[in-house]
Z-matrix of the N, CA and C atoms (Angstrom, degrees):
N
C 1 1.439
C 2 1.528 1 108.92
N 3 1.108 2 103.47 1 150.57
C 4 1.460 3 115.03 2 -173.43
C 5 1.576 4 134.43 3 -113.32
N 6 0.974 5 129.09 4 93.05
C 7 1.430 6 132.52 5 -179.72
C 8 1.311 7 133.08 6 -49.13
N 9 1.025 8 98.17 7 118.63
C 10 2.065 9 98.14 8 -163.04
C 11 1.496 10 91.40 9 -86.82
N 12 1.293 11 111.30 10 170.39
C 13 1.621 12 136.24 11 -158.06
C 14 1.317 13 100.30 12 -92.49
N 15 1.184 14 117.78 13 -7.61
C 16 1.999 15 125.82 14 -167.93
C 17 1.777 16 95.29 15 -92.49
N 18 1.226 17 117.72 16 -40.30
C 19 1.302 18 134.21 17 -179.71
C 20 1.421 19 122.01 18 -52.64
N 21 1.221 20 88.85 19 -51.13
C 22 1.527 21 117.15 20 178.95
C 23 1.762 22 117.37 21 -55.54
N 24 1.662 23 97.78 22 -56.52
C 25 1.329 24 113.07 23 -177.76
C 26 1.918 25 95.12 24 -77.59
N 27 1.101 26 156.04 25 -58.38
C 28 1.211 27 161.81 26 166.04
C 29 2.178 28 101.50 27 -13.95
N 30 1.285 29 94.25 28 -52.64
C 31 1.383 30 108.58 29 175.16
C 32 1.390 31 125.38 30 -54.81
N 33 1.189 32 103.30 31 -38.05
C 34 1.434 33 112.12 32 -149.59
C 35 1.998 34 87.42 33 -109.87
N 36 1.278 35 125.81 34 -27.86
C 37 1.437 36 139.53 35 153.66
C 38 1.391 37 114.70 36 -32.61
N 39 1.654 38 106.18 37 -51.70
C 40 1.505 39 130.43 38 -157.86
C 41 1.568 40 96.57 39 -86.60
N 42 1.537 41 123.88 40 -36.49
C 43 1.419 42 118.41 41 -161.01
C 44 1.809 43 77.65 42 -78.60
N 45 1.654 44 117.99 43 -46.48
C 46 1.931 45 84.74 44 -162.81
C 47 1.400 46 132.70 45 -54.33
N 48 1.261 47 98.08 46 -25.31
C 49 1.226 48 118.62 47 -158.08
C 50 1.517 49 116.62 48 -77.32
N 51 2.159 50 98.41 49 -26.66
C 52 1.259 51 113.79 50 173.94
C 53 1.847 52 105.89 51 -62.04
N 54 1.234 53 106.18 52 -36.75
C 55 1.791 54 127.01 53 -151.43
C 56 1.787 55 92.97 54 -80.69
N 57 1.629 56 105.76 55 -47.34
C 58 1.510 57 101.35 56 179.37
C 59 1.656 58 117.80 57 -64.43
N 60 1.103 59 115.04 58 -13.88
C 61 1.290 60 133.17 59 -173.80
C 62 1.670 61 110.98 60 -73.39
N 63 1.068 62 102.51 61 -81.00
C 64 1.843 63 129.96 62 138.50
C 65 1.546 64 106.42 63 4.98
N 66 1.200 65 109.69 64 -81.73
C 67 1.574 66 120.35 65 169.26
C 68 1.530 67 129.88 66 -48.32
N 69 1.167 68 80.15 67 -59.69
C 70 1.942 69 100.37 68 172.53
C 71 1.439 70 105.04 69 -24.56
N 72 2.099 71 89.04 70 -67.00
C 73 1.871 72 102.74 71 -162.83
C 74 1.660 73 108.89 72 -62.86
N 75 1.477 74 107.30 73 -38.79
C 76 1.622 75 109.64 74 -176.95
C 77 1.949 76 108.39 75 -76.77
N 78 1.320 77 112.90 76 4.28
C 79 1.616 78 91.73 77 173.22
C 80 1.698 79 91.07 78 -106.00
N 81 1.483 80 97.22 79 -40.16
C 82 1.873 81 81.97 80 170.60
C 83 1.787 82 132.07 81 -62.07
N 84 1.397 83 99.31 82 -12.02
C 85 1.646 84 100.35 83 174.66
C 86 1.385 85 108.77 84 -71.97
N 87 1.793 86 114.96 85 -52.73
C 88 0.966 87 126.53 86 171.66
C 89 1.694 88 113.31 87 -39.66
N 90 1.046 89 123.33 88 -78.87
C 91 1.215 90 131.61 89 167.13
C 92 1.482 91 121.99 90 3.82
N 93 1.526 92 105.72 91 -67.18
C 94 1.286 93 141.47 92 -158.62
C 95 1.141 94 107.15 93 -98.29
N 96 1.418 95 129.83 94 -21.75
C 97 1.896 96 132.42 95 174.12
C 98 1.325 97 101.02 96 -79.78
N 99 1.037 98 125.01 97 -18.55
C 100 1.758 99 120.91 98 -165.61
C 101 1.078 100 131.60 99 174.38
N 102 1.370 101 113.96 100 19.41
C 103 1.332 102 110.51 101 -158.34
C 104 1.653 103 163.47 102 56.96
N 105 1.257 104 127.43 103 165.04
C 106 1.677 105 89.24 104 -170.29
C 107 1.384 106 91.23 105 -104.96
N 108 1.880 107 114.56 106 161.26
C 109 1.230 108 122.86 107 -175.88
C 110 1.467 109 122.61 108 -86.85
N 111 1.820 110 105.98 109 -15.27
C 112 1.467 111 109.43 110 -176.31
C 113 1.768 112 101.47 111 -89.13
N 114 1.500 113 114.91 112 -6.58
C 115 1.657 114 130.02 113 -167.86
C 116 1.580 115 88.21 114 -82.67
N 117 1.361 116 115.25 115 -51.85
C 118 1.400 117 111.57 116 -168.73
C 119 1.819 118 113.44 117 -78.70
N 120 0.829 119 126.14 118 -26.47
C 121 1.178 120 151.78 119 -178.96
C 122 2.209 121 116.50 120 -68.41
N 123 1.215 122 94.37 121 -41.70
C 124 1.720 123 118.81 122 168.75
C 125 1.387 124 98.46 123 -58.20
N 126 1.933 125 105.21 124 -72.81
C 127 1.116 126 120.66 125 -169.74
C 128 1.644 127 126.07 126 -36.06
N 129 1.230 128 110.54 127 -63.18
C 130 1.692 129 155.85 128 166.94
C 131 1.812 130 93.58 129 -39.77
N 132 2.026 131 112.85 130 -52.45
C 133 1.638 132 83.51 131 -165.52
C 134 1.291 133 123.45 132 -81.32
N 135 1.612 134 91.19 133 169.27
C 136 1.538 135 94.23 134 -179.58
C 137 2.119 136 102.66 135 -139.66
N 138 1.147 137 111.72 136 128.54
C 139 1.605 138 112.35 137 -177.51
C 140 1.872 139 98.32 138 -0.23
N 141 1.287 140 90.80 139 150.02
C 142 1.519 141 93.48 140 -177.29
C 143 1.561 142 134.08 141 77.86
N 144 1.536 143 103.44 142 -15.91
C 145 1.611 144 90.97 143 172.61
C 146 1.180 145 92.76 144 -109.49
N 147 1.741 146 91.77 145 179.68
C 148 1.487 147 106.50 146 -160.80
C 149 1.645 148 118.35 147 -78.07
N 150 1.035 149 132.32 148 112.76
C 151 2.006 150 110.80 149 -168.53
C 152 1.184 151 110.14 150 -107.55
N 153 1.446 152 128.40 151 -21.33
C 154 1.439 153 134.20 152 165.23
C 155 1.962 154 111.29 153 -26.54
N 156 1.205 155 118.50 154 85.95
C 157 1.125 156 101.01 155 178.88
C 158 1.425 157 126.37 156 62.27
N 159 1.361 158 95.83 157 55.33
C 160 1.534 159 102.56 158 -155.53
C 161 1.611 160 96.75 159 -94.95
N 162 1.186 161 149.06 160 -56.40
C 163 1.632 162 174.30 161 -161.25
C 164 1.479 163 76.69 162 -65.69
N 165 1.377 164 153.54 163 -67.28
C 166 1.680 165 127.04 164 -158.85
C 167 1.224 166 100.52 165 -115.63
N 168 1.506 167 137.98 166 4.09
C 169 1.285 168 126.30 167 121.11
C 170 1.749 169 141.09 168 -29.99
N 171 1.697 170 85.18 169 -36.91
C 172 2.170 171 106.82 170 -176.91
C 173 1.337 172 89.77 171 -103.77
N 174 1.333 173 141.31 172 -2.30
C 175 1.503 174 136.04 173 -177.54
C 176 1.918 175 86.75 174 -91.75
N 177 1.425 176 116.66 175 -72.50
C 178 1.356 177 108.62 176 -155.43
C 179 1.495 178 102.78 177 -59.79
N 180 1.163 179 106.31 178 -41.35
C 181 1.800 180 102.81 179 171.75
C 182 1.537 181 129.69 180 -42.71
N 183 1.637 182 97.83 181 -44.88
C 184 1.775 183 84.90 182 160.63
C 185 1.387 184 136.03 183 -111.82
N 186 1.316 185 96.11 184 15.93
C 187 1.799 186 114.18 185 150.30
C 188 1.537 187 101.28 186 -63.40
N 189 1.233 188 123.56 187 -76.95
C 190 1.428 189 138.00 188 145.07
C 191 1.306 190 111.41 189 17.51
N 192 1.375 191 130.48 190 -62.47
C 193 1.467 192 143.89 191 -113.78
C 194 1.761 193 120.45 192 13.10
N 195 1.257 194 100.41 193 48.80
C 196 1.869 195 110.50 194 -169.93
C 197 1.363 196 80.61 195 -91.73
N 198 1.799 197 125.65 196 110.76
C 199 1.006 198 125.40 197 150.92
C 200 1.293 199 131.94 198 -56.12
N 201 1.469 200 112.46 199 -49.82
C 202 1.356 201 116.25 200 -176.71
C 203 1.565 202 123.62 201 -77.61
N 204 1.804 203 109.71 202 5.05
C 205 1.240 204 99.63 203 152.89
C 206 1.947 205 109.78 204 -90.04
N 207 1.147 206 91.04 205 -24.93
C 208 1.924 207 87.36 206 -169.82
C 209 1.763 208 89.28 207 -72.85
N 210 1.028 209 139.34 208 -3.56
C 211 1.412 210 118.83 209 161.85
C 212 1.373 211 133.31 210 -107.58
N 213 2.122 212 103.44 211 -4.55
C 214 1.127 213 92.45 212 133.55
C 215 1.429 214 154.81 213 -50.54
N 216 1.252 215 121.59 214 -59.70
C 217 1.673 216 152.21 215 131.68
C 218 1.719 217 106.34 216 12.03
N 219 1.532 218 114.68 217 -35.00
C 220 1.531 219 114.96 218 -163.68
C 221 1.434 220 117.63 219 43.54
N 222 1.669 221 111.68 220 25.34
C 223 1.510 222 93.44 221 172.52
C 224 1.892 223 102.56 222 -157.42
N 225 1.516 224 91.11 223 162.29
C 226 1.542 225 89.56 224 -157.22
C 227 1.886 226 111.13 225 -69.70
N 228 1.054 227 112.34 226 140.00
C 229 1.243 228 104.56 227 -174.68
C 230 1.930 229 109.41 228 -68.81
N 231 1.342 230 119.44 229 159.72
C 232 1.323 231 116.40 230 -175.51
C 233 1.404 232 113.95 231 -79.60
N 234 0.963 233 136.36 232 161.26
C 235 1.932 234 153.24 233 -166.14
C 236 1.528 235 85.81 234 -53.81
N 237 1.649 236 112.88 235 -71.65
C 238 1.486 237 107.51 236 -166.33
C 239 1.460 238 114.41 237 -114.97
N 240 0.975 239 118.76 238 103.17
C 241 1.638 240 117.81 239 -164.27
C 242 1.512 241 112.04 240 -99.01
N 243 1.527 242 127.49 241 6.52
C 244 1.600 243 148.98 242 140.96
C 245 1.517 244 106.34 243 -34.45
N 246 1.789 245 98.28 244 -62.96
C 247 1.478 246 87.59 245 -163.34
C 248 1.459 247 98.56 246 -98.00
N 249 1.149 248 134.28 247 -15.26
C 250 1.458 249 126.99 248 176.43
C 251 1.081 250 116.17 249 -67.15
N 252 1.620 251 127.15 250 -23.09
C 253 1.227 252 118.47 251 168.66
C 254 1.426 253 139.42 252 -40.83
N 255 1.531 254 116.29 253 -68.86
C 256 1.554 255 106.03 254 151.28
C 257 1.499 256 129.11 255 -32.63
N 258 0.869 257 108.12 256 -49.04
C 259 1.932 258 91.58 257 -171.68
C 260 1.198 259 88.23 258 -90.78
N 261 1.534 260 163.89 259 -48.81
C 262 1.496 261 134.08 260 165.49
C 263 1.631 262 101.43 261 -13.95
N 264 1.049 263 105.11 262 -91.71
C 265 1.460 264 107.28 263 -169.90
C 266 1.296 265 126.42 264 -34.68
N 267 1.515 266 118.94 265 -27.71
C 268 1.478 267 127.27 266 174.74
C 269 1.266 268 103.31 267 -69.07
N 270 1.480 269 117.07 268 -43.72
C 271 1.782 270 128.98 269 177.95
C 272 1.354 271 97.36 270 -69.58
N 273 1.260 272 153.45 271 -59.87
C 274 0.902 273 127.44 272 -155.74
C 275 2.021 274 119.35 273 -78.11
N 276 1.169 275 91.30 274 -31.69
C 277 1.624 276 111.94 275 173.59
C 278 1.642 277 95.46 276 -60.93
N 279 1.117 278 134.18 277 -22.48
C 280 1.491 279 118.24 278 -164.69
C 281 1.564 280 95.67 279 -114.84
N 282 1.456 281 116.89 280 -7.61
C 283 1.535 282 102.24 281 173.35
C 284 1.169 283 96.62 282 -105.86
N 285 1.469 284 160.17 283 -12.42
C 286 1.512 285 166.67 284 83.50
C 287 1.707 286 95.04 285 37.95
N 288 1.260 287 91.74 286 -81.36
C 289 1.558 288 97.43 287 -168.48
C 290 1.502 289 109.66 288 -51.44
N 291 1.426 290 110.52 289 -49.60
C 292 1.647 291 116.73 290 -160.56
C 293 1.316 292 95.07 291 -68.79
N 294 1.406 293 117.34 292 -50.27
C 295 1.493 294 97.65 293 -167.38
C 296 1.484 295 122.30 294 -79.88
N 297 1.703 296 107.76 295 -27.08
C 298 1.656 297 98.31 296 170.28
C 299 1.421 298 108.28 297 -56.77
N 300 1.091 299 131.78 298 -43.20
C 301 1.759 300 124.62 299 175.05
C 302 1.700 301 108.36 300 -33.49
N 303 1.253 302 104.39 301 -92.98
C 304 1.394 303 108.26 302 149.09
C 305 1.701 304 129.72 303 34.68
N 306 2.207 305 87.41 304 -98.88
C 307 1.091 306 94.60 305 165.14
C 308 1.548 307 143.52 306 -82.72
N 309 1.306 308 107.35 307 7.56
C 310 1.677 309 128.76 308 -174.93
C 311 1.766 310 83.60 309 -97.58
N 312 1.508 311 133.41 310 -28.63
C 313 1.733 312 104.41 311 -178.97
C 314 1.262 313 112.08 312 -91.80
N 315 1.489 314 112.17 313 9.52
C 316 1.531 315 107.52 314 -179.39
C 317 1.617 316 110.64 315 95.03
N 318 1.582 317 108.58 316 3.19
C 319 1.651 318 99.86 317 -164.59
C 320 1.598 319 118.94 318 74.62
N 321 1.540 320 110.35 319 8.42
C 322 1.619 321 102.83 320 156.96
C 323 1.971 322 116.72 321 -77.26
């Protein structure tokens, strides 16, 4: 028997969709176990602290248990900061970008 080419692509449709799914549920678990660390971290600054990657900066810190960086940070680190780590970093890489844009047009 022979497999038509429609099949093929139908398959391979079905695996993304399985994988986008996948993700979805694990950024919403994340989300919802504790919050994100670069979310709390935005919130928290004020002129003078550090924001460069600040959310998986307060993640490795209390993987870490380096207090005196998580009190640099001014903000509470999240319940599980294992799995928050990745998407910190996705958050912080995407407010990185947005805001160096930003600040390289002058704020136009």
């Amino acid at each position: 028997m022979v497999e038509s080419p429609n099949t093929n692509k139908s398959v391979a449709i079905e695996m993304r969709c399985n994988r986008f799914r996948r993700v979805t549920v694990l950024s919403l678990c994340a989300l919802l176990l504790g919050g994100c660390a670069t979310a709390r971290t935005m919130v928290a600054y004020q002129p003078g602290y550090p924001w460069f990657m600040s959310g998986t900066r307060l993640d490795i810190a209390a993987i870490r248990g380096d207090q005196a960086a998580v009190d640099r940070s001014h903000a509470k680190p999240p319940a599980f900061p294992r799995v928050d780590l990745p998407f910190s970093f996705g958050a912080d890489l995407f407010s990185w970008i947005l805001l160096g844009s930003v600040a390289m047009s002058g704020g136009r």
